[in-house]
C-alpha positions as CSV (number, residue, x, y, z in Angstrom):
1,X,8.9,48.9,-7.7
2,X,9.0,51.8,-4.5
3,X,12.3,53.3,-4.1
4,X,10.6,54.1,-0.3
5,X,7.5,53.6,1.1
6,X,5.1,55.5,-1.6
7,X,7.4,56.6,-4.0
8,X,7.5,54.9,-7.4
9,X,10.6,54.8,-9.8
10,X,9.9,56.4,-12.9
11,X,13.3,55.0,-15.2
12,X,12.6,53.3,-18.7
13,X,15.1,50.5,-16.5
14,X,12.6,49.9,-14.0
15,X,9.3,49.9,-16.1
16,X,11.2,47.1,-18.4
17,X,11.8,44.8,-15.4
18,X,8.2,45.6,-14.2
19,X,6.7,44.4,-17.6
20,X,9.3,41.7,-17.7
21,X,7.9,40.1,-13.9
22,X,4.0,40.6,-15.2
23,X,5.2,38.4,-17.9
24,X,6.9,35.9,-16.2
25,X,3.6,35.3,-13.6
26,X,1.4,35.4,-16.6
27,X,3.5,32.3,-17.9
28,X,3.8,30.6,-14.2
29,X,-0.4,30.6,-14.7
30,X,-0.3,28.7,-18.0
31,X,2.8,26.1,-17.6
32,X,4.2,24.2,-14.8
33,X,7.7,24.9,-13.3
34,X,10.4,23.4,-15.2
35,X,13.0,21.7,-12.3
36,X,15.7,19.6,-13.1
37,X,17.6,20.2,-10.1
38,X,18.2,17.6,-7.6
39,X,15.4,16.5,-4.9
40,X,16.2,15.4,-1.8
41,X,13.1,13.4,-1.8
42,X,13.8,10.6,-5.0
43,X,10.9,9.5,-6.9
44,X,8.3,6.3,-6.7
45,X,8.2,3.7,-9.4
46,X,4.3,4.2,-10.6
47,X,3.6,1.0,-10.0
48,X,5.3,0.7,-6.5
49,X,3.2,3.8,-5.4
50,X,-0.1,2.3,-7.1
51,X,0.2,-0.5,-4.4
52,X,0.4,2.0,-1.6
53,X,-2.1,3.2,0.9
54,X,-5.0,5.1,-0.6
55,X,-4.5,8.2,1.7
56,X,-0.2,7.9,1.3
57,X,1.8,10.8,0.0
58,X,3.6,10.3,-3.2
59,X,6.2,11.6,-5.5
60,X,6.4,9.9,-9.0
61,X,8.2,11.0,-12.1
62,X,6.6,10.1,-15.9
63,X,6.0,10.8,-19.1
64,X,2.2,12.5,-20.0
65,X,0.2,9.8,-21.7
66,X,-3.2,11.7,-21.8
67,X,-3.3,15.2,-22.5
68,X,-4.7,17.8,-19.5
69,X,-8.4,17.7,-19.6
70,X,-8.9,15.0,-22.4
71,X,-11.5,13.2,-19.6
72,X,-12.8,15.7,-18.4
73,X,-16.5,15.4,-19.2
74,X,-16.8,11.9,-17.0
75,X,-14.2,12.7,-14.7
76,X,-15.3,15.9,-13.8
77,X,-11.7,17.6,-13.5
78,X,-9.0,18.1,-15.6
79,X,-6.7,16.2,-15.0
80,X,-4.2,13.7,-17.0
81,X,-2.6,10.8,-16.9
82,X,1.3,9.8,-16.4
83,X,3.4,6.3,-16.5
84,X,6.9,5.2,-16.5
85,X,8.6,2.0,-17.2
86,X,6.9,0.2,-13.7
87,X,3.2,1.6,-14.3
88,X,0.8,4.6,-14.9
89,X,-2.1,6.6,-12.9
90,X,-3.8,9.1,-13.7
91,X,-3.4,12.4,-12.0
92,X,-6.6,14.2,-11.1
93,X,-6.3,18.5,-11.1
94,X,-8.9,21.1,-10.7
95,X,-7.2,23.4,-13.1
96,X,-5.7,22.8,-16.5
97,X,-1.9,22.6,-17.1
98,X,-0.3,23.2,-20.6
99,X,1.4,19.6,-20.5
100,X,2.0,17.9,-24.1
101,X,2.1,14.3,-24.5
102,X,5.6,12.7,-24.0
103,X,6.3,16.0,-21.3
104,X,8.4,14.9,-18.8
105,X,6.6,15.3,-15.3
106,X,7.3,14.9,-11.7
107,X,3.9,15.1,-9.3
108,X,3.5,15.0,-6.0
109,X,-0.1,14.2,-4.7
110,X,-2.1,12.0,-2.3
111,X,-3.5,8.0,-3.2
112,X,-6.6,7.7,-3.7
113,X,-9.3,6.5,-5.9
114,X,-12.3,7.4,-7.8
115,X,-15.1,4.8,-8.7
116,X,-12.4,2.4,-8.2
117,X,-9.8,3.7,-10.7
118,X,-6.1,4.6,-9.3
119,X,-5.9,8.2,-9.1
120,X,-3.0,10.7,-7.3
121,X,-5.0,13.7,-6.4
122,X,-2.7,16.7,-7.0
123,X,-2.2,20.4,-6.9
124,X,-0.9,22.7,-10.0
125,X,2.2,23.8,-7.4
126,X,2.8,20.0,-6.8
127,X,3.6,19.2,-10.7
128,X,6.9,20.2,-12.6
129,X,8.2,19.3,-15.9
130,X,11.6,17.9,-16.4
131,X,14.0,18.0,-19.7
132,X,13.4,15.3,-22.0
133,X,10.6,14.1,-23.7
134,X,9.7,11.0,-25.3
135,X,6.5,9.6,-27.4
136,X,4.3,7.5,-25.1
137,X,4.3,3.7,-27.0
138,X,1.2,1.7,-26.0
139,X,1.3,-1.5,-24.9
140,X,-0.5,-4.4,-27.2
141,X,-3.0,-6.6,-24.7
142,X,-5.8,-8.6,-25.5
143,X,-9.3,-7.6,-24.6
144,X,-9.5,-9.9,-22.0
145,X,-6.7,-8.6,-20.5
146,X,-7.9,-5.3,-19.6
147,X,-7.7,-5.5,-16.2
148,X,-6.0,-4.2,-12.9
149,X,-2.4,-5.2,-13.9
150,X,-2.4,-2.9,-16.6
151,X,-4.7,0.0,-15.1
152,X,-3.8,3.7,-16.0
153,X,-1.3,2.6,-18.4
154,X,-1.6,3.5,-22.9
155,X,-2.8,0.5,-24.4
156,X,-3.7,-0.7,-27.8
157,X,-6.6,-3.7,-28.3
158,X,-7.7,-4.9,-31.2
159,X,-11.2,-6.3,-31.7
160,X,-14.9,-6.9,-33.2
161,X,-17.8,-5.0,-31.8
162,X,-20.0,-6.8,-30.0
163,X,-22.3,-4.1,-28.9
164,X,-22.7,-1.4,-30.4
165,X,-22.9,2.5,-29.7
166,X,-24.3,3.6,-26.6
167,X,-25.1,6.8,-25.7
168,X,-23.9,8.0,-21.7
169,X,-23.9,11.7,-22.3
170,X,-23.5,14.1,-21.2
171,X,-20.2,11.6,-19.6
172,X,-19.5,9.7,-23.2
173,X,-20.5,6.9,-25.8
174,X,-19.9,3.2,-25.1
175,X,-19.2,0.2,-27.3
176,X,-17.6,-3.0,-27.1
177,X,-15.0,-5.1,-28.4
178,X,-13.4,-8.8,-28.2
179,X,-11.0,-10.5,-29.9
180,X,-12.0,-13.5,-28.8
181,X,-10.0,-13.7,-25.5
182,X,-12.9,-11.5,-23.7
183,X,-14.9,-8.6,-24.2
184,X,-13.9,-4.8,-22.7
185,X,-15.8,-1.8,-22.9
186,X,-14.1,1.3,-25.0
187,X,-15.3,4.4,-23.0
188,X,-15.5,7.4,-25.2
189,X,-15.4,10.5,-23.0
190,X,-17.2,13.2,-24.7
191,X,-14.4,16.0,-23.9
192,X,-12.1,13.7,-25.9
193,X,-13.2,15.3,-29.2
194,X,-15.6,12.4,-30.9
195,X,-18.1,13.1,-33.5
196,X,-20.8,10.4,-31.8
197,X,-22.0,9.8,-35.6
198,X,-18.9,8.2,-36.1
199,X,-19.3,6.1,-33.6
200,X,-22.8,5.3,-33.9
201,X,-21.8,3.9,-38.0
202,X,-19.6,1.2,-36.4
203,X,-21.9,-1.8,-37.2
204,X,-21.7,-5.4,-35.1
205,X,-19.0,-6.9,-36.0
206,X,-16.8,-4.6,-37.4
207,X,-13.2,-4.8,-36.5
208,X,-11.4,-2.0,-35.2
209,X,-8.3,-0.4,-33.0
210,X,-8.4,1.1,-30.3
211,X,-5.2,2.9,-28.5
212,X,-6.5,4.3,-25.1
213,X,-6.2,4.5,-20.9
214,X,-6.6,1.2,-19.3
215,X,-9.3,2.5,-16.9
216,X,-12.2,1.3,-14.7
217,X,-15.8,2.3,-13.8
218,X,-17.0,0.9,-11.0
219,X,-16.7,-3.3,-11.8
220,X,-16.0,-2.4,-15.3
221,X,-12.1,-2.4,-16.7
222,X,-12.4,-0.1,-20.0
223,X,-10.2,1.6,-22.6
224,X,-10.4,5.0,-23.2
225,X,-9.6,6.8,-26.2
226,X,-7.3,10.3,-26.1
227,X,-8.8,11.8,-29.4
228,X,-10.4,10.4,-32.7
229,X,-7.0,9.3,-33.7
230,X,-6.9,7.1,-31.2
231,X,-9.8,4.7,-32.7
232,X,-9.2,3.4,-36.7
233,X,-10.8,0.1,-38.3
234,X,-7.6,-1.9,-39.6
């Protein structure tokens, strides 16, 4: 801190409060603001904004269903994904924020989309927690009804392979499931922490769960597992 131009206080006082503000901007780097105070500008339902024009300016508020850079290796960023009572998306971000699951988050980005999945294309100055948390519950859906109504939302299907493990590196692994009411496609991004042995024992036929991001490729509605957690045989 100058006491005038060029001159440099010297008091114990001062060099406290200078390591004190290096601290502070070391911890703006790693963690989104924390705001709780009131916006002029209230937020969009997730699924009101989804149906809004690729290109529009939103604000929504959520909870984090998939962790900062969990999808990274196929989506190329490092993003995550957010959803509250009306819907999710998935937020995509160049750089990684320290944002647990079940964070409270408000983001404001720009519609869009990305091989056909929902995205809001944001900043890291853009996103701020706010108080509260709460434990993401997925939603239990049939195979067959994977699909756009339920797009970038935590889901759990249940089914029996019906082909089995694919290798898409260096994006992922692919299998597939159905539980008779049609088959989906669990996408396996390879930044979400898989052993690809694991996946390559599942034989045809097996049964197992899945708890994941209702996403799409292209023409191709998928689920997409968070961690190996995420994927157990019942």
């Amino acid at each position: 801190m100058l006491d005038s131009p060029g001159r440099l206080r010297t008091s114990s006082r001062s060099v406290f409060r200078a390591k004190s503000w290096v601290l502070l901007a070391i911890l703006a780097l790693v963690a989104p603001a924390c705001d709780d105070s009131d916006d002029p500008s209230p937020a969009t339902p997730i699924g009101e904004a989804r149906g809004r024009a690729t290109g529009e300016a939103v604000t929504v508020e959520g909870h984090v269903t998939v962790p900062p850079g969990a999808f990274s290796s196929a989506l190329g960023d490092q993003g995550f994904a957010v959803q509250d009572d009306t819907g999710g998306v998935y937020v995509k971000l160049e750089e990684k924020l320290s944002l647990a699951v079940g964070a409270r988050v408000r983001v404001t980005g720009t519609l869009d989309e990305q091989n056909q999945l929902r995205i809001l294309k944001a900043v890291p100055a853009d996103v701020s927690t706010r108080s509260g948390t709460q434990t993401p519950t997925p939603k239990n859906i049939g195979t067959g009804s994977v699909k756009e109504p339920v797009e970038g939302q935590l889901i759990r299907v249940t089914g029996a392979v019906t082909k089995t493990f694919e290798d898409d590196s260096p994006y992922g692994y692919k299998l597939y499931i159905d539980d008779g009411s049609g088959e989906v496609q669990v996408f396996v991004h390879a930044s979400a922490g898989f052993n690809p042995d694991t996946l390559r024992a599942l034989p045809l036929g097996q049964s197992i769960t899945v708890v994941g991001l209702a996403a799409q490729y292209e023409t191709t509605y998928e689920v997409a597992p968070r961690e190996p957690a995420d994927l157990s045989i019942p």
